[in-house]
C-alpha positions as CSV (number, residue, x, y, z in Angstrom):
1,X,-10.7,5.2,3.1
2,X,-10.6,6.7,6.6
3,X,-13.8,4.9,8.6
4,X,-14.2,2.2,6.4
5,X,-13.1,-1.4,7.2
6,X,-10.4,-3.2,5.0
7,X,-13.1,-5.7,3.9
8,X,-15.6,-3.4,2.4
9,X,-12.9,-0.8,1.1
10,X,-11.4,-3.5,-1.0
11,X,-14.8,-3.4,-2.7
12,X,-14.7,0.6,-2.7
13,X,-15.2,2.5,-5.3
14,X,-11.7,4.9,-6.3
15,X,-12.9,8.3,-7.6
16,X,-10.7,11.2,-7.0
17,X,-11.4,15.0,-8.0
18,X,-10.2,17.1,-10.4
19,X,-7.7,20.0,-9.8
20,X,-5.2,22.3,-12.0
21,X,-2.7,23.9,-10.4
22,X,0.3,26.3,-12.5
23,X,3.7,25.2,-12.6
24,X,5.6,24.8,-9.2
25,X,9.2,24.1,-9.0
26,X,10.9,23.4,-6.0
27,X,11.8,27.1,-5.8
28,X,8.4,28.3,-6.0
29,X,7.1,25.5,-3.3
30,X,9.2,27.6,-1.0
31,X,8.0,31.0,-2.2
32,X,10.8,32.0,-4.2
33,X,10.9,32.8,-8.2
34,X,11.6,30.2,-10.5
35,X,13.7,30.2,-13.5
36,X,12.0,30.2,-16.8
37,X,14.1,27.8,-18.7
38,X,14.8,24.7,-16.0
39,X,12.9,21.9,-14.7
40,X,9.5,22.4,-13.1
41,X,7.0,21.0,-11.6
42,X,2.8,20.6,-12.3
43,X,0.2,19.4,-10.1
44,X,-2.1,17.9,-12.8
45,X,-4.8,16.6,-10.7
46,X,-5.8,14.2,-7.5
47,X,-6.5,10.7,-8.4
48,X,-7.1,8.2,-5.7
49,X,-6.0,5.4,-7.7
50,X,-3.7,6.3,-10.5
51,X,-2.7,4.0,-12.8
52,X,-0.5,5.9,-16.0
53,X,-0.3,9.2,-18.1
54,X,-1.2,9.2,-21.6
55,X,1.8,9.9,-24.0
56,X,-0.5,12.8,-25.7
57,X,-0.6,13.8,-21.7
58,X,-4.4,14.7,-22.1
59,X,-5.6,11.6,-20.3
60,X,-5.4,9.4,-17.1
61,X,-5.7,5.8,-16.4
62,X,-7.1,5.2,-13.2
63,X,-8.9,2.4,-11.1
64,X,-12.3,3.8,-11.1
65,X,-16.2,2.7,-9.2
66,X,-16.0,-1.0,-8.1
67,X,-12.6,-1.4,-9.5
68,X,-13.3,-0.4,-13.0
69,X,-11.0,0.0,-15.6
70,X,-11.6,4.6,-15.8
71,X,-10.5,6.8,-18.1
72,X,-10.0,11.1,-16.7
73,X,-9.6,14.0,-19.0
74,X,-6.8,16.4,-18.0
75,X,-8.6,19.1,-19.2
76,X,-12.4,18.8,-17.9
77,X,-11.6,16.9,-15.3
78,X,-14.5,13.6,-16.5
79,X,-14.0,10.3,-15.6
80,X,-15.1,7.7,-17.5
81,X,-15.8,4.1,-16.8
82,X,-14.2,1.8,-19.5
83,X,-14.8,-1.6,-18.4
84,X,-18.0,-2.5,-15.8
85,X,-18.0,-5.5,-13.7
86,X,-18.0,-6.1,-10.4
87,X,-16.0,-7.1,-7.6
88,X,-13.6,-9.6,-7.2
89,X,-12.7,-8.2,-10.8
90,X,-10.8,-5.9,-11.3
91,X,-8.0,-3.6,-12.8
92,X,-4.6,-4.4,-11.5
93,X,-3.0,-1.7,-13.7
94,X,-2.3,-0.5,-16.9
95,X,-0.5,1.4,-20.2
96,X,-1.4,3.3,-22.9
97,X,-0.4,3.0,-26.6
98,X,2.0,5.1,-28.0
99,X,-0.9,6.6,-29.9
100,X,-3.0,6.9,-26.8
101,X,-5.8,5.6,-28.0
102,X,-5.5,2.0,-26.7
103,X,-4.9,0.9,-22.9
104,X,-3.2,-2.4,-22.4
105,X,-4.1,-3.5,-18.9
106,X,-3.9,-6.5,-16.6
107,X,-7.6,-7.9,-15.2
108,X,-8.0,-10.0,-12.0
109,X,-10.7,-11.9,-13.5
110,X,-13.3,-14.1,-12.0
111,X,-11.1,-17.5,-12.1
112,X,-8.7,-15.5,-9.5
113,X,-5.9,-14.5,-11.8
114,X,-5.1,-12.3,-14.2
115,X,-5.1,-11.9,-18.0
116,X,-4.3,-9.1,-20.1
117,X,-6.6,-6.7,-21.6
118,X,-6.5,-4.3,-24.6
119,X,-9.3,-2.0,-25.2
120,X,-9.9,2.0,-26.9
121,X,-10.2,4.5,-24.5
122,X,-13.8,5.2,-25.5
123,X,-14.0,1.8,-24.2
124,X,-14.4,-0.1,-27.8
125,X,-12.9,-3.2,-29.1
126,X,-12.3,-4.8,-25.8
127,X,-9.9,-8.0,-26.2
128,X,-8.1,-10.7,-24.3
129,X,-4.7,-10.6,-25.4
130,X,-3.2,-13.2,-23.2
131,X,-4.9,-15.6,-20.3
132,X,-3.1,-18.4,-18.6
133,X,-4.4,-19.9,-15.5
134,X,-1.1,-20.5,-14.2
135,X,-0.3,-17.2,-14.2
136,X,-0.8,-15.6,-10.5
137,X,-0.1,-12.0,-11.8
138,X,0.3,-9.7,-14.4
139,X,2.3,-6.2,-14.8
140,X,1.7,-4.5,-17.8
141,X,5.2,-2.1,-18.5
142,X,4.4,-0.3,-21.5
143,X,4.5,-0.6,-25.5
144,X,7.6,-0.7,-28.0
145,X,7.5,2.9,-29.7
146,X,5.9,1.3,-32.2
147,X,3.2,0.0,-30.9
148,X,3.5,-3.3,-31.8
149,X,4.6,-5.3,-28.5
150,X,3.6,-4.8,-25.0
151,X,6.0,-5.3,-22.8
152,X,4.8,-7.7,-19.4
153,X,6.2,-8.8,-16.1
154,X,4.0,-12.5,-15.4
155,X,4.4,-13.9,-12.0
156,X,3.0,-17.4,-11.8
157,X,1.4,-19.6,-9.1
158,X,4.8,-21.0,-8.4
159,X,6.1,-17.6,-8.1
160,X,8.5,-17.9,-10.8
161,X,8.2,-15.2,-12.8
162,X,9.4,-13.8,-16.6
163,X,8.9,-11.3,-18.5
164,X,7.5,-11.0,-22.0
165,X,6.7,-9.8,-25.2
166,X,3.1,-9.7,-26.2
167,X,1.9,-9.0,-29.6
168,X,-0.6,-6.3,-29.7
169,X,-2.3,-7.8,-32.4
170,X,-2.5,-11.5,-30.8
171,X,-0.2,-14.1,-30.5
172,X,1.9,-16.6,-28.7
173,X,3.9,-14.3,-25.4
174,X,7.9,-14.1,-26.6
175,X,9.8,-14.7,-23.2
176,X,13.0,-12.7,-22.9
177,X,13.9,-12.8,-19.2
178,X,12.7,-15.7,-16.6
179,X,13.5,-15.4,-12.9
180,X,13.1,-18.5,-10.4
181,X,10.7,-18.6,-7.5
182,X,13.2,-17.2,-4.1
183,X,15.6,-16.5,-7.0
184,X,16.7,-13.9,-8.5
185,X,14.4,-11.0,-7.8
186,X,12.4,-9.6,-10.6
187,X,12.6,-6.3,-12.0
188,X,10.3,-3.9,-11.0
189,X,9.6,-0.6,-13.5
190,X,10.7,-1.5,-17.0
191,X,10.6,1.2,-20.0
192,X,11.8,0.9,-23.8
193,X,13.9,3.3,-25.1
194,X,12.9,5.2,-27.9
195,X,14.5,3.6,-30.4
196,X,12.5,0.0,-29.3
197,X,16.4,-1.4,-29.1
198,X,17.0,-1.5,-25.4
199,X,15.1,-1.6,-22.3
200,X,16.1,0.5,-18.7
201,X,14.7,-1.4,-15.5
202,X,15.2,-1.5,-11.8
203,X,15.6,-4.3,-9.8
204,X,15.9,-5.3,-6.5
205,X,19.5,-7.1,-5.2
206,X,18.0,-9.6,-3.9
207,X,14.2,-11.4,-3.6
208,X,13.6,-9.8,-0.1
209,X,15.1,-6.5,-0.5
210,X,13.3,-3.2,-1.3
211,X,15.9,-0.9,-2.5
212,X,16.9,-1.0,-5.9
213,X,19.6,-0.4,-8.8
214,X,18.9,0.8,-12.2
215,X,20.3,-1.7,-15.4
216,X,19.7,-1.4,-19.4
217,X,19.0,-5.0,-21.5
218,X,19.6,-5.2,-25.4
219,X,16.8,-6.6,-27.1
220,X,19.0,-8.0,-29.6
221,X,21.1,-10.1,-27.4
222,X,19.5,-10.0,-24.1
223,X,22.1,-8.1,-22.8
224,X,22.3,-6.9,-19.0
225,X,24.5,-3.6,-18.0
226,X,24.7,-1.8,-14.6
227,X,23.6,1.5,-14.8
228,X,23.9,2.6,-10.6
229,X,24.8,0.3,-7.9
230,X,24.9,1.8,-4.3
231,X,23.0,0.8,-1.0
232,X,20.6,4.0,-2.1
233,X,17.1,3.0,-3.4
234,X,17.1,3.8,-7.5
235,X,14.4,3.3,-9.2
236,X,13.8,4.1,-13.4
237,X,11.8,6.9,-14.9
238,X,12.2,7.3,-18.3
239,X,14.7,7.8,-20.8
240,X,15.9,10.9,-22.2
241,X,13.8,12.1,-25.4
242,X,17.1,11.6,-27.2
243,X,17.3,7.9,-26.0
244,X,20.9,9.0,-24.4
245,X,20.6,8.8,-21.0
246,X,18.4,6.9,-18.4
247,X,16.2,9.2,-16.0
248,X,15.5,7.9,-12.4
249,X,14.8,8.7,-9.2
250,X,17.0,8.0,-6.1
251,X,17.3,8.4,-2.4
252,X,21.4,8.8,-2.7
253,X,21.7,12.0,-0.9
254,X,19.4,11.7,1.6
255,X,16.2,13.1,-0.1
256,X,14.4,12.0,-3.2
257,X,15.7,13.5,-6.3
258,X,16.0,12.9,-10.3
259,X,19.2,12.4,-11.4
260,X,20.4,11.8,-15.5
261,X,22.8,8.7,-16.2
262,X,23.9,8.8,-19.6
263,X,24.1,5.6,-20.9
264,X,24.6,3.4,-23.9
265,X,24.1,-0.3,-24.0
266,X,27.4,-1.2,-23.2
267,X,27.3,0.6,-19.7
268,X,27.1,4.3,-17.9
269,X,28.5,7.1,-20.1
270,X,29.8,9.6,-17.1
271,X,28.7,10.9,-14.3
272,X,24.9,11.1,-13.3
273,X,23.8,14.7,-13.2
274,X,20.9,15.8,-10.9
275,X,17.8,17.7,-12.5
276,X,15.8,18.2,-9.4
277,X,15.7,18.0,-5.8
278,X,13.6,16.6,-3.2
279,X,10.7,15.4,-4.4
280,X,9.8,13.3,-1.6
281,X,8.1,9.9,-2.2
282,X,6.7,9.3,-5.8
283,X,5.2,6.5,-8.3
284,X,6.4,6.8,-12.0
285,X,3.6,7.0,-14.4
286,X,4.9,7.4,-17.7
287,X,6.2,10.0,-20.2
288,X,5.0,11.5,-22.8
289,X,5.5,12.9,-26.6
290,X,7.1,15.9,-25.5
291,X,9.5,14.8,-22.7
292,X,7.2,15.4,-19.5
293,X,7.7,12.8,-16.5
294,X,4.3,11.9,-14.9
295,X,4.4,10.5,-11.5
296,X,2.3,10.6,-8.4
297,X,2.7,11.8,-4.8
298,X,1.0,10.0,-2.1
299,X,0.7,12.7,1.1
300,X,-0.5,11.7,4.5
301,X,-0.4,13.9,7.6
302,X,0.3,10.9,9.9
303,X,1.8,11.2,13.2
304,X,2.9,9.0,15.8
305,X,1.9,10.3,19.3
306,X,1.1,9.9,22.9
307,X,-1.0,11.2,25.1
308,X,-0.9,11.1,28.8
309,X,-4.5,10.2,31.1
310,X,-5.6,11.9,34.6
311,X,-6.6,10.5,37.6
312,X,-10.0,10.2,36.1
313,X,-8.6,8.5,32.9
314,X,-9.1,11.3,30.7
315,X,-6.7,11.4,27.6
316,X,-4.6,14.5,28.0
317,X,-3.6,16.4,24.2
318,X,-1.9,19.6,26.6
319,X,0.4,16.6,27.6
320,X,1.2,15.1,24.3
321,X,4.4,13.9,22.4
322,X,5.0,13.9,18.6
323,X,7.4,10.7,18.1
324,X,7.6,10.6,14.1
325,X,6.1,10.8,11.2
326,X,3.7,7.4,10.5
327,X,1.8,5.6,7.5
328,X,-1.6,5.8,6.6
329,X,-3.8,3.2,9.0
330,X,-0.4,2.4,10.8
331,X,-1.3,1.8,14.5
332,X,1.1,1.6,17.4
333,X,1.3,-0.5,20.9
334,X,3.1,-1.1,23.9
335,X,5.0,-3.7,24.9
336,X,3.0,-5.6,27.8
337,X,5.6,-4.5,30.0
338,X,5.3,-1.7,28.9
339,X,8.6,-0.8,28.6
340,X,8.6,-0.4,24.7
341,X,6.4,0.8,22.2
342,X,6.6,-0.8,18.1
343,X,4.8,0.9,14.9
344,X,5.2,0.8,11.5
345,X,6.6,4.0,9.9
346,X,8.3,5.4,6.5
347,X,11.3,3.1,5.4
348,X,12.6,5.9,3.3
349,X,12.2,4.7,-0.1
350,X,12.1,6.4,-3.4
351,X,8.8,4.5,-3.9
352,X,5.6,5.1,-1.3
353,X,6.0,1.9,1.1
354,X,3.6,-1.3,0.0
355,X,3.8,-3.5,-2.5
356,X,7.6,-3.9,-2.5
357,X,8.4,-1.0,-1.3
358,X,10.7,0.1,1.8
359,X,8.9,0.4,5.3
360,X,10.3,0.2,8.9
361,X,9.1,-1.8,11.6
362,X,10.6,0.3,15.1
363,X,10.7,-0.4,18.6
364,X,11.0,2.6,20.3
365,X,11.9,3.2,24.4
366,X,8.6,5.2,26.0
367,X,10.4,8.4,25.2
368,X,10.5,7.8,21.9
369,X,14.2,6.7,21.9
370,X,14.4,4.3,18.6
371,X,15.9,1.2,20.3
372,X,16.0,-1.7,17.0
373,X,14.5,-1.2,13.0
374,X,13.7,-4.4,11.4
375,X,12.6,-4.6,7.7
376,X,10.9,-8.4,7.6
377,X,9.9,-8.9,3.6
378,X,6.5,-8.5,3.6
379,X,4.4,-5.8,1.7
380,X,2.2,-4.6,3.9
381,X,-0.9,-3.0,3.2
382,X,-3.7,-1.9,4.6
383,X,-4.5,-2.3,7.8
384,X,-1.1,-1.8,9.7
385,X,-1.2,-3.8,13.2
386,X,2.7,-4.8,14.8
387,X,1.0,-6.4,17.9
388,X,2.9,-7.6,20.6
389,X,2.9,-11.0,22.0
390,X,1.6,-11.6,25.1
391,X,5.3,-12.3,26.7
392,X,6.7,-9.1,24.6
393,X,9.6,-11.5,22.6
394,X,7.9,-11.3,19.1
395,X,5.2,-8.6,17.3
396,X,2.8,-10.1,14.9
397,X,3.3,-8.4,11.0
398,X,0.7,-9.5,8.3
399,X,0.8,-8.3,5.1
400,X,1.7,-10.2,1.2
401,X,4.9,-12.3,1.1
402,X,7.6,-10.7,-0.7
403,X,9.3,-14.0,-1.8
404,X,5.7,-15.5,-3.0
405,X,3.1,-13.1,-4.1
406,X,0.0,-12.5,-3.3
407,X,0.1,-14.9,-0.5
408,X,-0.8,-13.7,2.7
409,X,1.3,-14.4,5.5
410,X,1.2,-13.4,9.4
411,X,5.0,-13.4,10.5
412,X,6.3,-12.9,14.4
413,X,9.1,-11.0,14.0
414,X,11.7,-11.1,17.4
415,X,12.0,-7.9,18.9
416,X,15.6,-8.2,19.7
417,X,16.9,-10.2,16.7
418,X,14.6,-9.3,13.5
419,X,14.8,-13.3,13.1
420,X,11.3,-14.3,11.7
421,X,9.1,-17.0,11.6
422,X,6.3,-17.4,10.0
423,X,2.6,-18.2,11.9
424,X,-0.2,-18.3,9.3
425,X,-0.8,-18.1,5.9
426,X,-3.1,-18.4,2.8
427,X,-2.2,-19.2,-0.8
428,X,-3.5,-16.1,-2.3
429,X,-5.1,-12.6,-0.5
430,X,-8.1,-13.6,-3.5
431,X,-9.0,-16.6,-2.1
432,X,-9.1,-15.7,1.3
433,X,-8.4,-12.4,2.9
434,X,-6.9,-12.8,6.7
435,X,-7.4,-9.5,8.2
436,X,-7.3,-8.2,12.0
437,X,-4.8,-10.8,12.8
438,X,-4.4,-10.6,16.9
439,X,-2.5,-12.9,19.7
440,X,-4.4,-14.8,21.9
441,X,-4.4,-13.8,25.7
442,X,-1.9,-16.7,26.4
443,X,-0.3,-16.5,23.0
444,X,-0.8,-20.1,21.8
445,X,-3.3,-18.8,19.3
446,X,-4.3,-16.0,16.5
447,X,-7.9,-14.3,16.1
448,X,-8.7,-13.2,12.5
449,X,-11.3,-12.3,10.1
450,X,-11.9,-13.8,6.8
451,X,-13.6,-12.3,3.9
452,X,-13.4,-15.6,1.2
453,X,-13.7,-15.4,-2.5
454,X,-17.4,-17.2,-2.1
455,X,-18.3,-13.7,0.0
456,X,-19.0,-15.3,3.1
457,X,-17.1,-14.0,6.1
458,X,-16.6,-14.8,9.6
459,X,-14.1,-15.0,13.1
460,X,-11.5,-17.3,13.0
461,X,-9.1,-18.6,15.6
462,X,-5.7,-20.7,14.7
463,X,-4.2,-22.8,17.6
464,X,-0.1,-22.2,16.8
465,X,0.6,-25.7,18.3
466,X,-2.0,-27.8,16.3
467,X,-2.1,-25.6,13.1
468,X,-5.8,-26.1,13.0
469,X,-8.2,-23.6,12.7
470,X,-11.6,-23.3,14.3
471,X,-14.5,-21.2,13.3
472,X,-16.3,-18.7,15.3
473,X,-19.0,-16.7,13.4
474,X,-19.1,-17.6,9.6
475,X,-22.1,-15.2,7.9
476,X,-23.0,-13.7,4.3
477,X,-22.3,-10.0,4.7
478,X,-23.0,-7.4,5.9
479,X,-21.9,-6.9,8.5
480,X,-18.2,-7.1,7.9
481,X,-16.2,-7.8,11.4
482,X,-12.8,-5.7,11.9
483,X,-11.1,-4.4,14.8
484,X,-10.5,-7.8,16.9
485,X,-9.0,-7.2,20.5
486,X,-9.2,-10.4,22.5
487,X,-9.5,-9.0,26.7
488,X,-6.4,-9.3,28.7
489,X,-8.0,-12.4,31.0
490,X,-8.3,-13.9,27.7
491,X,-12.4,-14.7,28.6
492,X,-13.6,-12.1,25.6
493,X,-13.1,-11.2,22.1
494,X,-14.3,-7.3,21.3
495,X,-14.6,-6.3,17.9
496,X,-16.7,-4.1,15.8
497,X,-19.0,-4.4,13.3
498,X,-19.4,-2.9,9.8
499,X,-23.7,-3.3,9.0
500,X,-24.2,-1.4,5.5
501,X,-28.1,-2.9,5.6
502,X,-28.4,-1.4,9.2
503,X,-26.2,1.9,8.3
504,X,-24.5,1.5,11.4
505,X,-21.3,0.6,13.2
506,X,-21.6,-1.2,16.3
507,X,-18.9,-2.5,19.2
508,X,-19.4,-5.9,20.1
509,X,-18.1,-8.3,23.0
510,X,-18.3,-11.8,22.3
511,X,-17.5,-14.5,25.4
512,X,-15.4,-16.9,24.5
513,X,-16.6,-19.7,26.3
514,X,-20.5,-19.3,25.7
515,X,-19.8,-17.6,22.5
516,X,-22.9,-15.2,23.5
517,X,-22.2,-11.3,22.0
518,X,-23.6,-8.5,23.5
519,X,-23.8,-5.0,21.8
520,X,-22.5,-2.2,23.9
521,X,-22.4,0.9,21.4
522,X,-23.4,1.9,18.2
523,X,-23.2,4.6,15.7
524,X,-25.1,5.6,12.5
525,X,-23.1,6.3,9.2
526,X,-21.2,8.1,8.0
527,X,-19.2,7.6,11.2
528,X,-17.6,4.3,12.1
529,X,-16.1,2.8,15.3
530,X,-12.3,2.5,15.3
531,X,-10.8,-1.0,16.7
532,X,-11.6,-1.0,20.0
533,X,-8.6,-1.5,23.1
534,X,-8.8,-3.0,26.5
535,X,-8.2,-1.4,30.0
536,X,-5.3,-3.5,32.1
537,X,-8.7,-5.1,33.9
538,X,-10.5,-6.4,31.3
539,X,-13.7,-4.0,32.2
540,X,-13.5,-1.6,30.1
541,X,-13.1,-0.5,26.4
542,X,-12.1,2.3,24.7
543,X,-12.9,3.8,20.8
544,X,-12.7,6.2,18.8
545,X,-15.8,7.5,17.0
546,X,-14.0,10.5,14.5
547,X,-11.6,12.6,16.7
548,X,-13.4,11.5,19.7
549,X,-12.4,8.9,21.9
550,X,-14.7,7.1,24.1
551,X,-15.0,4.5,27.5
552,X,-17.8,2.1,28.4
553,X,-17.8,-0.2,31.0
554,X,-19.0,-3.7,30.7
555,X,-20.8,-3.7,34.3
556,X,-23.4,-1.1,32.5
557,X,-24.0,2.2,31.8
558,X,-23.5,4.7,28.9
559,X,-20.3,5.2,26.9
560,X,-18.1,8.6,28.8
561,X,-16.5,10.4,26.5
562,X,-13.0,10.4,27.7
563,X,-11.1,13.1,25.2
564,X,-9.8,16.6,26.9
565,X,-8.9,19.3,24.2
566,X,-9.2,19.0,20.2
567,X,-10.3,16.1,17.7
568,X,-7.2,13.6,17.3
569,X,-8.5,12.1,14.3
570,X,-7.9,8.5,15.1
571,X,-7.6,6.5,12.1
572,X,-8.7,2.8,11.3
573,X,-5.9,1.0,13.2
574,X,-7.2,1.5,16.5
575,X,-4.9,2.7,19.5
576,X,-2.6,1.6,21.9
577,X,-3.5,1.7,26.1
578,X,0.1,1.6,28.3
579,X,-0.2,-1.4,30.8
580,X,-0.8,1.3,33.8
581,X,-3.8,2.6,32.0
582,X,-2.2,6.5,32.0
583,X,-1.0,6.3,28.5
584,X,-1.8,6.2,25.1
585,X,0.1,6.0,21.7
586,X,-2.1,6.1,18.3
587,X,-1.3,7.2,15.1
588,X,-3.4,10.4,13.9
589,X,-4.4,11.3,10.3
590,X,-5.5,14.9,9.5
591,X,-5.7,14.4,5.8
592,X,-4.4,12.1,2.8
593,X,-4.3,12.5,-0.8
594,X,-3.1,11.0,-4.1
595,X,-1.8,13.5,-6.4
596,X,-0.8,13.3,-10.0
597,X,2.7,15.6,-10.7
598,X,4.2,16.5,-14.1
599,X,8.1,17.0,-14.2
600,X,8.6,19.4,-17.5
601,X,11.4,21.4,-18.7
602,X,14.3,18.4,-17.9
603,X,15.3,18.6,-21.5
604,X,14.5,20.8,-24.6
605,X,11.7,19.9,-26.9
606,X,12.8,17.0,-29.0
């Protein structure tokens, strides 16, 4: 979604395209010859949006145009449209049958929660299984082997949470596990075994935590065993085809591999044995008939780098530093003394980092020495800002609360300590979305967007002191506002627009006082404006349009381009100008892809 602001790609449509590649093990990835008769690895296809593999293994369930329940055909390549609405509805995600030839999925529906769906993949017999408006949020883990149950995690406004049996057929939800709001946490994958008399899940420690340990509950008795307990992040696959053993995916030695625990329900039969190594970050998807692991492999060529500026404030790239890898739309400051720099970067999780999963907020000296790593528990997404505040003590995180989901929250997490507190919030990211979340100049309040679940959207500013909000622009889009960067006098708000009547992105400056905004650049789609940032004296702004990056003045005159050497690829987070003005720190993006993987061979043919 590179170019595209949060507010309008949360409306985007998720295609993907279609590619076959032949078996690759880890052997072969490195150019060497791969044994015939252990595991390997396929590269079924790019998906943007995943959502599971069919046990037949000829289709995939993916979120399609305007959030649409899709259906793809491992073998042409088609996608298909199963449901059709619009936004604010949507598919959350989803399983099939064990026939494949039903989906079970949960629906943000128009009433701002979800139910659960069932529909044929041709997109027949569509049916609401189970709707409750008390419940925030559904997760739909898969069927019993028989077809008949479908097994759901339901988190409620409350944020208590349980998790259930559903009937296929219709009927009242059978609860067999309930967990209390700031409790205990949740589990997260869940997977019957074949026999439908067990289920293998993973589970966080504890509510705030991200990594987690692998356990096995007896349907009969609702009986809990420990599978793996270890500070390393474990997170469930499948079972064996034999239903002896629990397949999952850990971060134990350093890399991500898939390890073997045989198991029973009375506990961990042996050792774990490892099938393969280093497969780097990964999202199960399912298994199917024959003993093939599907999971997906998000792959971003994000960096974290700075450049050094001339005398004539040129950006430098024969001068710049590579400090580590990055996340997709991660962005990266300096402290105002500038005597620090934070970003958001790769917490080292089996799981991709977002919704629950592990991600690192680091403060770094200016040559790239990591000085503190805090891991507040929010789920960021999106947009991925850590701003300083104005007197460099706290950085501003925003993203969904991990104790409370989906309500946004905007946390200023101590630079020294990690001790957070929290400085706005909303009760749910469907009723209203608070986005480019930026300090004040003096710190005593916060600029955001707002994208409500009426459509309107506007500028917002919250006074920390009062805890009242006051409204700057409210409109009915387009345009959609993003990129907010209050001037460091604290007399102007810059900010960008996204117009999709006008086809164009323009950079704006609003005064603060008179609230008069005056356009200073525009350009026509495709390309869009990045988030704008301000030079030390409040003059002049700088942007990236593409790879280029660009300086106008606000006394008059043209916008300079400002860029010496290649295309940086700026991404949608904007960049970061050092105090002095001779310094820059941004994270760049040469390409990003979803990709759909097959794990074969791991056990003979059942």
């Amino acid at each position: 979604m590179a170019g595209i602001p949060l507010g309008v790609a949360r409306r985007g449509a998720a295609g993907g395209v279609f590619l076959v590649l032949g078996s690759l093990s880890p052997a072969a990835v490195a150019g060497q010859s791969a044994p015939d008769d252990g595991p390997r690895l396929t590269r079924i296809a790019d998906v943007a949006v995943p959502l599971s593999v069919s046990p037949d293994s000829r289709l995939i369930a993916e979120m399609g145009s305007s959030g649409n329940l899709a259906i793809r055909s491992v073998e042409t390549g088609q996608v298909q449209n199963v449901t059709d609405t619009d936004f604010p509805e949507l598919v959350m995600n989803a399983a099939f049958s064990p026939g494949s030839d039903l989906i079970a999925f949960a629906w943000h529906n128009d009433e701002d929660h979800d139910d659960l769906r069932i529909v044929g993949v041709d997109g027949s017999g569509l049916r609401v299984l189970y709707r409750d408006p008390a419940a925030r949020s559904i997760r739909v883990n898969g069927w019993s082997p028989d077809g008949a149950q479908i097994l759901v995690t339901i988190r409620y406004r409350d944020s208590a949470a349980a998790v259930a049996l559903v009937p296929a057929a219709g009927g009242t939800p059978a609860t067999i596990g309930s967990f209390e709001s700031r409790g205990e946490a949740s589990p997260g994958r869940m997977v019957f075994s074949p026999d439908g008399r067990s289920i293998a899940y993973d589970r966080p420690g504890d509510a705030g935590e991200a990594a987690h340990d692998v356990y096995v509950m007896a349907l009969n008795d609702r009986r809990h065993v420990s599978l793996t307990r270890s500070s390393a992040d474990d997170r469930v696959l499948g079972w064996s085809p034999a239903g002896d053993g629990v397949v999952f995916a850990s971060n134990r030695s350093g890399a991500v591999d898939v390890w073997l625990q045989p198991a029973s329900i009375d506990g961990p039969e042996g050792a774990p044995t490892r099938l393969m190594t280093d497969l780097g970050a990964l999202r199960p998807l399912g298994l199917d008939n024959g003993g093939t692991y599907f999971f997906s492999r998000e792959r971003c060529d994000c960096s974290l780098l700075v450049d050094e500026m001339d005398s004539n404030g040129r950006a430098r790239t024969d001068a710049r530093r590579v400090l580590a890898p990055a996340l997709h739309n991660a962005g990266a400051y300096w402290s105002p003394d500038g005597e620090r720099l934070v970003s958001v970067e790769p917490g080292g999780g089996v799981i991709p980092p977002g919704l629950g999963q592990p991600w690192a907020l680091v403060i770094r000296a200016p040559d790239g020495q990591v000085e503190n790593t805090w891991t507040p528990p929010v789920d960021i997404l999106h947009q991925l800002r850590p701003l300083w505040s104005p007197d460099g003590r706290r950085v501003l995180v925003k993203g969904w609360d991990r104790y409370a989901y989906p309500r946004e929250i905007v946390l200023g997490v101590d630079a020294a300590t990690g001790q957070y507190s929290t400085l706005l919030s909303s009760s749910s990211v469907w009723e209203r979305q608070l986005d480019w979340v930026t300090w004040s100049a003096d710190g005593g309040s916060l600029y955001y967007t707002d994208l409500t679940a009426s459509g309107s959207v506007g500028l917002y500013r919250w006074d920390l002191e009062s805890r009242s909000e006051e409204t700057l622009i409210v409109a009915t889009p387009p345009p959609f506002y993003y990129g907010l960067a209050p001037s460091p006098d604290g007399r102007s708000l810059a900010f960008a627009l996204w117009d999709t009547q006008g086809e164009a992105s323009t950079l704006v400056v609003m005064d603060l006082e008179t609230r008069e905004q005056e356009e200073l650049a525009r350009v026509a789609f495709p390309a869009s404006i990045s988030p704008p940032t301000w030079s030390p004296s409040s003059r002049q702004l700088f942007y990236g349009v593409g790879g280029r990056l660009w300086r106008v003045d606000l006394t008059g005159g043209e916008s300079e381009q400002v860029l010496v050497g290649e295309s940086v690829h700026y991404n949608q987070a904007g960049l970061g100008l050092h105090p002095d003005g001779k310094r820059l720190v941004y994270v760049r993006e040469r390409g990003r892809s979803s990709e759909v993987w097959a794990l074969e061979g791991a056990f003979p043919p059942p």
